[in-house]
C-alpha positions in Angstrom: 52.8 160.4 30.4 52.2 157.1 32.0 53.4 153.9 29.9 52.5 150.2 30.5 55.9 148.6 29.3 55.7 145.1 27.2 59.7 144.3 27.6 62.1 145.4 30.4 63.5 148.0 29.4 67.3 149.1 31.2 67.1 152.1 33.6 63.2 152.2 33.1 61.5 149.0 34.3 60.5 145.6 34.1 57.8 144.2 31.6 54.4 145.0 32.8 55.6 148.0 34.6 53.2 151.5 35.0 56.3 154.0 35.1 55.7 157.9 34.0 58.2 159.2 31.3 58.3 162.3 28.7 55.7 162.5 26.4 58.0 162.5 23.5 60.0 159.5 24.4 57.1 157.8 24.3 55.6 158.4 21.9 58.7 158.9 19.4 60.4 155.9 20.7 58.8 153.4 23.1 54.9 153.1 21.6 56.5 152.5 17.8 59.1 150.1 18.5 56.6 148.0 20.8 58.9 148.5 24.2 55.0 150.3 25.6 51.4 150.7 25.5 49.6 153.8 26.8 48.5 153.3 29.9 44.9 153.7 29.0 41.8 152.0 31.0 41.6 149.1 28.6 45.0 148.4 28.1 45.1 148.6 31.9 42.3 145.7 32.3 44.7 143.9 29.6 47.4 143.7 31.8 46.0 142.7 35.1 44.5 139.6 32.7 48.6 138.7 31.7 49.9 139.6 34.5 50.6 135.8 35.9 51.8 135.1 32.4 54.5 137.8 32.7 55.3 136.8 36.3 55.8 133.1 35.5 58.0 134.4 32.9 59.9 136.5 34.6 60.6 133.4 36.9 61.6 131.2 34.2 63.8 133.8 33.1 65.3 134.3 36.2 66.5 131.1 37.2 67.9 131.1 33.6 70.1 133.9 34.6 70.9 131.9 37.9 72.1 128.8 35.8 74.3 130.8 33.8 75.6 133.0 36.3 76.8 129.4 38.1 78.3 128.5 34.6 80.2 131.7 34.2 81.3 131.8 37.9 83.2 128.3 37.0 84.8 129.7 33.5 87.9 131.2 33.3 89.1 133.2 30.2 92.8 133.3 29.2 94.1 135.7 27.2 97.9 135.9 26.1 99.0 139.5 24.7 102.2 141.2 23.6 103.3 143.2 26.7 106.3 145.6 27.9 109.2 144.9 30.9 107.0 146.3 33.1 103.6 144.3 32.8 101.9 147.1 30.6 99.9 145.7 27.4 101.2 146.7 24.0 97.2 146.5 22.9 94.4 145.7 25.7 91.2 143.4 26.2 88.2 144.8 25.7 84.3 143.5 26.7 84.7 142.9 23.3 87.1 140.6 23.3 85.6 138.6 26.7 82.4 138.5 24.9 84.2 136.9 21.7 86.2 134.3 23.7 82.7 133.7 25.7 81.0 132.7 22.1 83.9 130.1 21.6 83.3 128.4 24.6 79.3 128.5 23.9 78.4 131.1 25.8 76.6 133.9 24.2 76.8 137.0 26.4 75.9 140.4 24.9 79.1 142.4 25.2 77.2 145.5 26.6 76.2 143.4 29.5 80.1 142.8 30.7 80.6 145.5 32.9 84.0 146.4 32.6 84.5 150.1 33.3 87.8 150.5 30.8 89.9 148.0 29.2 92.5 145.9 30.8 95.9 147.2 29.9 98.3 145.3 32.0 98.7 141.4 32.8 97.1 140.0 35.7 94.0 137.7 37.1 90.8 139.7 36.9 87.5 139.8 38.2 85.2 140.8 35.4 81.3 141.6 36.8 78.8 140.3 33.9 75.0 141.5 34.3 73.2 138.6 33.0 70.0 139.6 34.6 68.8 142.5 36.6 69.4 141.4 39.8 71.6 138.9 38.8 75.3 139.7 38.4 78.4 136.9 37.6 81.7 137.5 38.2 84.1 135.8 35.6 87.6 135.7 35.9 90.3 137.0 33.7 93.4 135.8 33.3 96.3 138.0 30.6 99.2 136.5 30.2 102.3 137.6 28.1 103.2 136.1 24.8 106.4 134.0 24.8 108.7 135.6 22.6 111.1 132.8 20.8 114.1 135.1 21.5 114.6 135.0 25.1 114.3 131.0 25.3 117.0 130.7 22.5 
């Protein structure tokens, strides 16, 4: 079946997009929650009439991403955890965690959008790859540090 989307949608397309999917999703998913239309004749005249209005957006939105991408390119995230002899993390940092410590510096990135492929375990600097826009991908740097413990400086 053959959907015009009204959002970008991950994996599928970009807003204003023609792309074929199942029938079901569709229908079931896409058309009710407003992601589509069907991609009938007249809502096919529709979109050539808003089509500069969803490019100019999509431009707007782009350099957006760019100005934020330069902003989280310059930020680096500290973290201090409890940790072993040997470097290893009693606990770990998550997206989660990035994407809270992101919030308090005024940054709101959606923690689905940090693409961290499994959580950091161990101290270290780290180079965390955050998806802030399609094509747009920032690289933010992580730093874990262990937690001074009292005992050892006494």
């Amino acid at each position: 079946m053959e959907i015009i989307l009204r959002q970008d949608v991950d994996g599928l397309g970009f807003e204003g997009d023609i792309v074929k999917v199942a029938r079901g999703y569709a229908r079931n998913f896409l058309i009710p929650k407003g992601m589509a239309l069907e991609a009938t004749p007249k809502n096919l005249k529709s979109l050539e009439l808003i089509r500069k209005k969803i490019e100019s957006r999509k431009i707007k939105a782009r350099e957006e991403a760019e100005k934020l991408k330069e902003r989280l390119e310059d930020t680096v995230l500290a973290f201090t955890q409890k940790a072993g002899e040997e470097g290893k993390l009693y606990g770990s940092v998550t997206s989660m965690d990035i994407a809270s410590e992101l919030e308090k510096q005024g940054l709101m990135i959606d923690r689905r959008k940090i693409e961290l492929p499994r959580p950091i375990k161990t101290l270290g600097d780290f180079e965390v790859p955050v998806k802030v826009y399609p094509e747009v991908t920032a690289v933010l740097k992580v730093v874990v540090n262990p937690e001074k413990q009292t005992e050892e400086s006494a």
